[in-house]
N, C-alpha and C positions, 0 to 999 in steps of 0.2 A: 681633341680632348683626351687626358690622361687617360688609360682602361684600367677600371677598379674593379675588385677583387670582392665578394659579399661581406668578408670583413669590415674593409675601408669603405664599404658604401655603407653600412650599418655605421661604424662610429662616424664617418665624416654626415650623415643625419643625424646621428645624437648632437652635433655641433650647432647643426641649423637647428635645431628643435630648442635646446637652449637659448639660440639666438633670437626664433621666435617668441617664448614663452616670454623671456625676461622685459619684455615690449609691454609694458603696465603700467605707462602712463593715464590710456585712458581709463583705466579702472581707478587711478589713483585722485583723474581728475572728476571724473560722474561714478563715484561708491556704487550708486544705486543698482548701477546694471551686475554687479557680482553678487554672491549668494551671502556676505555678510550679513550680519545681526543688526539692529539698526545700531545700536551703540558703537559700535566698528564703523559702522556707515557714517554717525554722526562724529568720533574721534576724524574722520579722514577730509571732513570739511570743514575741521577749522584749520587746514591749511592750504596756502599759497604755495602752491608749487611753482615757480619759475624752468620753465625748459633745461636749465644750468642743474640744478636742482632734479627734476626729473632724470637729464639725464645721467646725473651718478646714481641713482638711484634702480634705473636699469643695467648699470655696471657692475652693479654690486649683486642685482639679481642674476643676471648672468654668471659671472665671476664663480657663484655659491651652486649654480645649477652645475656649471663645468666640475666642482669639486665633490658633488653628488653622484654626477658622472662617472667621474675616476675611480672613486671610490667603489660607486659600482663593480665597474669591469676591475677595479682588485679582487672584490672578492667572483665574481668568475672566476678569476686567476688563479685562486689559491695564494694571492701575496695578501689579503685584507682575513682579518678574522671580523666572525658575528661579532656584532655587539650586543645583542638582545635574548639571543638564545647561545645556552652555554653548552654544549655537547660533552660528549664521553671519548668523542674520536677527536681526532685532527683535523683542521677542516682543508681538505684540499681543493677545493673550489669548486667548479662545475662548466662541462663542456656543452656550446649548444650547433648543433649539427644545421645543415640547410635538410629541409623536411624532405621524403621522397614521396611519390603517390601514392605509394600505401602505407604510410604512414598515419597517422590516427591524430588526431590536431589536438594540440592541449596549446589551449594559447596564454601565453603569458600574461597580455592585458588584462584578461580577465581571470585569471590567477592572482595579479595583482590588488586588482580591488577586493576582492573575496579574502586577501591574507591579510586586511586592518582588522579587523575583529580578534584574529589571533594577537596581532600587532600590540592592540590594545590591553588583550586579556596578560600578556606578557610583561606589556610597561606595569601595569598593578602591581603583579607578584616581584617585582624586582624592585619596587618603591620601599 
């Protein structure tokens, strides 16, 4: 088996991650089990999915997760500019390190969820 690097093993999971996520047939065929509204719920059962059908529809989810992806690790890079907040600098990206033991854990996950509120409060002001 090839030997991968923390790099390549972090993007080559962001691949399977996509890969799995985008697998939403069965939500597309029993609504009920996802956290939708019912109206969402009931828009999604007046259709016939056929497996042909399902599957571009996982294709395309996939497809838009890879380019989320990308997109992503642009702006790591410093080759993607914000879209949502406007700065005063340049924005040159952001480097992320493998942690060391005493290093103090900020974890991103939950960085993640905790920055929709700002998220939100941002889409407002720029409507």
């Amino acid at each position: 088996m090839k030997k991968l690097d923390s790099l390549e093993v972090f993007l080559v999971e962001l691949q399977e991650i996509a890969e799995n996520y985008s697998k939403i047939r069965d939500y597309l065929r029993n609504p009920e089990s996802t956290s939708l509204d019912n109206e969402k719920i009931n828009a999604l059962k007046q259709y016939e999915f056929t497996d042909e059908g399902l599957n571009a529809i996982e294709s395309i989810v996939r497809e838009r997760m890879s380019e989320a992806f990308f997109e992503m690790v642009g702006l790591l890079d410093g080759i993607g500019d914000p879209k949502v907040v406007k700065g005063n600098s340049t924005w040159v990206g952001l480097r992320l390190k493998e942690p060391k033991e005493d290093d103090e854990a900020q974890y991103l996950n939950e960085q993640f969820y905790e920055s929709y509120d700002n998220w939100l409060e941002l889409k407002k002001e720029n409507l």
